[in-house]
C-alpha positions, -999 to +999 in steps of 0.1 A: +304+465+275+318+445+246+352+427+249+370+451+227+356+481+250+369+461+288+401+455+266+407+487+264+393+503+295+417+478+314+444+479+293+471+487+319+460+465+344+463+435+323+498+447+314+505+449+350+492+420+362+509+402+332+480+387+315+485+384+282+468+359+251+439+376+256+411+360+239+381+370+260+372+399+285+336+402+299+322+423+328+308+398+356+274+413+369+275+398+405+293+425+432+272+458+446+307+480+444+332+469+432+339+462+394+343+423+384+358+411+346+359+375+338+393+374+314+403+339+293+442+341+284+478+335+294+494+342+331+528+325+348+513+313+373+494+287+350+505+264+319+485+272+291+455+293+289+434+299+321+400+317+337+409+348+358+385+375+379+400+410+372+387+429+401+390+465+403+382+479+441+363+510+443+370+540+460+337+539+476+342+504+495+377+509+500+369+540+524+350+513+550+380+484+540+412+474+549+427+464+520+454+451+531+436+429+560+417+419+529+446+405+511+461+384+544+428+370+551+418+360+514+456+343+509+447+326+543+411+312+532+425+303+499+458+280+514+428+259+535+410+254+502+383+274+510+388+303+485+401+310+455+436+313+448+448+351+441+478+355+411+486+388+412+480+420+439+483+453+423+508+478+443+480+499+472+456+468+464+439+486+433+430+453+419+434+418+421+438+389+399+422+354+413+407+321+396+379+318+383+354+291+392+325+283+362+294+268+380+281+248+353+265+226+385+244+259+399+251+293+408+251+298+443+235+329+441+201+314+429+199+308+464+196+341+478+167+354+496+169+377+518+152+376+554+147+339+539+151+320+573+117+318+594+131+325+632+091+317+643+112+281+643+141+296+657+121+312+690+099+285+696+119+254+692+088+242+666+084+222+634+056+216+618+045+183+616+038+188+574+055+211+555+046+220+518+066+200+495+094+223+482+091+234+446+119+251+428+149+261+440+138+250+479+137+214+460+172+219+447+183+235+479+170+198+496+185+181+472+222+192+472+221+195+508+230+230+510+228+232+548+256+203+546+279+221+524+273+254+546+280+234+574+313+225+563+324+257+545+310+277+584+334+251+605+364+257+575+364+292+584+361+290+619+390+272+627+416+293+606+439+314+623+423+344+634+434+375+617+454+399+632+422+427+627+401+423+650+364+437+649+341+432+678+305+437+674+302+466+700+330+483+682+318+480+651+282+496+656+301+524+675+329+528+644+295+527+618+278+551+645+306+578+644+308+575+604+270+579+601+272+609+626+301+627+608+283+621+574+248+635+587+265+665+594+274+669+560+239+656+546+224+682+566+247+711+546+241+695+516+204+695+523+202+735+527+225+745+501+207+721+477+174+734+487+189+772+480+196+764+448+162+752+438+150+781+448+173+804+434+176+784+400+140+774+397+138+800+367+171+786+351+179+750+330+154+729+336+179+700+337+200+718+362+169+719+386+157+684+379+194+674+395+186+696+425+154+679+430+169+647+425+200+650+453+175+669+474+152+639+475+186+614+481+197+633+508+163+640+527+160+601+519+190+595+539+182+616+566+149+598+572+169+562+571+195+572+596+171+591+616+151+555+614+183+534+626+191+559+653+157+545+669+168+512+673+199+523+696+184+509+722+174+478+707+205+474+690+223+478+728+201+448+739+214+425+708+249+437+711+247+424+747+227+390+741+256+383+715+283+394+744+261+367+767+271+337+748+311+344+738+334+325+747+367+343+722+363+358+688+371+337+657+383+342+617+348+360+606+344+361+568+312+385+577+294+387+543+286+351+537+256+357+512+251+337+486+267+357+458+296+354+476+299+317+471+311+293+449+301+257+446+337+239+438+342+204+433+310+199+452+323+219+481+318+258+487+345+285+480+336+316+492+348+352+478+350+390+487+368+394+517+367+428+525+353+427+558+368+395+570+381+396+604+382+381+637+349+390+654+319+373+670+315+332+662+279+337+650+283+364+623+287+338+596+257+316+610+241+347+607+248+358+569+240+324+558+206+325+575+196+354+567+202+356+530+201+323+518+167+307+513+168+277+539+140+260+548+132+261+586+140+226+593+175+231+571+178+263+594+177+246+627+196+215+617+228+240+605+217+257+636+221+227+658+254+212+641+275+247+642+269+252+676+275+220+688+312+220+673+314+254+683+340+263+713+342+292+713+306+299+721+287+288+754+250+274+762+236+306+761+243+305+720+210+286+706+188+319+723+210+344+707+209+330+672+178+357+664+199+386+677+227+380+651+205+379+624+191+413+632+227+425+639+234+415+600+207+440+589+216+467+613+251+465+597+234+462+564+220+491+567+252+511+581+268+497+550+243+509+523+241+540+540+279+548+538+278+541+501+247+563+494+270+591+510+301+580+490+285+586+457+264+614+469+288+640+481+320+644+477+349+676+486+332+700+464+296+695+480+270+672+463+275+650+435+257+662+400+272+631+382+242+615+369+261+577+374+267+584+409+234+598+413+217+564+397+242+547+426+236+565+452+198+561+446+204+522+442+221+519+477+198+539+493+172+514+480+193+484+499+197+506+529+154+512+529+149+474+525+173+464+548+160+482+575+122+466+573+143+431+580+155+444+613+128+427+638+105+451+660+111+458+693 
């Protein structure tokens, strides 16, 4: 989209959120849901001309978010330094206007990998006596000490207050488990009527039946996902009590600390997208980081080693439920992607036929397939 186009488009919420001087607007790529502009003018809460983020919340994500938990907990994060600072918060939290960071060190996000951590280190407590030199970004990874500044950025955020909305991980696999199985329900329906009208249309517009085909094949897809997940009940019981083994009291949980949802600033980590920040479980942010971020497996066990020994509010039993996190990020992962597959599949009238929200739903239900081959086997 050109800058003349998001000008436009956004229009009204640059009025609102008094930006004005506008001399450059520019979608920002990075973000699964919700809609990111990078914007160069004018705003009163800065001399001169500035750097903003124009974020625009979907509906999508803001069906699984408190918005206004969001808010406190971002404003929080950013008065320790550890965020950015917001300037503006549209009336129902529609959008937001925060700082923008340039990374002309790195971007963070060159970092990401998921399932990158090897837990064959983590469960038996071995290094290898040689390692392949690191080429690439592992080299750069070594050489900025990235486990350092995840270190400190994981401590930052664990002693903030903890937020008033509190998230457990038993109650959050029961609160995805009761969405998913409302949301079947209607994937089922959708499913038959769909499949009715392939039938019944098959002689009809060709294009009509293609989208038939296509939302048959999404929802079917979904089916066979959740049905998937719903196998590992069991083994998700046995994680969620392993974790349970080990707490001592929740703590502030930022709970999506992947790697495109960090800045390097001033040679110390920002993080951003706060939606479901919350107090929960002490080693959800060890677990983000390990599992997205492409750590070698000494760098693992060293971050490892340092968070949970200035950790109170976990006991000894933490080190052996390190792997149990991890596999609790997926499992969420996968709750995630499989709410937003239904978000931009069906909607009041029955199931979508917008071919946007088709190529969305089809995207998500991409993450929600990969996701769940990172969960470990029973």
């Amino acid at each position: 989209m050109s800058g003349t186009g998001s000008r436009a488009l956004l229009a009204s919420y640059l009025r609102q959120a008094q930006l004005t001087q506008l001399s450059e607007i520019a979608p920002l790529n990075n973000g699964l849901s919700n809609q990111n502009f990078y914007v160069r003018g004018t705003h009163p809460s800065h001399e001169g001309e500035g750097q903003w983020v124009l974020r625009v919340n979907s509906w999508a994500s803001s069906q699984i978010c408190d918005r206004n938990a969001e808010v406190a907990n971002w404003q929080v994060a950013a008065a320790a330094g550890l965020a950015p600072k917001m300037v503006y918060i549209s009336p129902c939290n529609q959008f937001y206007v925060s700082q923008f960071y340039p990374q002309p060190q790195m971007d963070w996000s060159i970092f990401s990998a998921e399932n990158a951590a090897d837990f064959v280190g983590l469960k038996d407590q071995g290094i290898a006596a040689q390692q392949p030199k690191p080429q690439g970004q592992h080299a750069l990874m070594l050489d900025c000490s990235a486990e350092r500044l995840l270190l400190t950025l994981l401590n930052g955020l664990s002693k903030l207050p903890e937020p008033d909305n509190k998230m457990s991980v038993d109650k959050q696999w029961r609160t995805y488990l009761q969405r998913l199985q409302a949301m079947q329900v209607k994937i089922v329906n959708g499913a038959s009527h769909v499949h009715d009208a392939v039938i019944c249309h098959t002689q009809r517009v060709a294009n009509n039946v293609s989208i038939q085909k296509r939302q048959l094949s999404l929802l079917k897809s979904w089916q066979q996902v959740y049905e998937q997940l719903n196998a590992k009940s069991v083994q998700v019981e046995h994680m969620l009590q392993r974790l349970n083994s080990c707490l001592i009291r929740q703590q502030y949980s930022h709970r999506d600390l992947n790697p495109f949802n960090i800045l390097l600033v001033d040679n110390k980590l920002n993080c951003i997208d706060f939606e479901y920040a919350c107090s929960s479980h002490p080693l959800c942010d060890l677990a983000a980081v390990l599992a997205s971020h492409s750590l070698s497996k000494i760098q693992c066990q060293w971050l490892i080693q340092q968070y949970l020994t200035s950790n109170v509010n976990l006991n000894h039993l933490a080190l052996h439920c390190v792997d149990a996190a991890v596999d609790l990020y997926w499992v969420f992962a996968v709750c995630w992607a499989l709410q937003m597959v239904f978000d931009h599949l069906v909607n009041e009238q029955g199931v979508n036929i917008n071919t946007d929200k088709l190529n969305s739903a089809e995207e998500y239900l991409a993450c929600a397939q990969r996701y769940l081959t990172l969960i470990s086997q029973a």
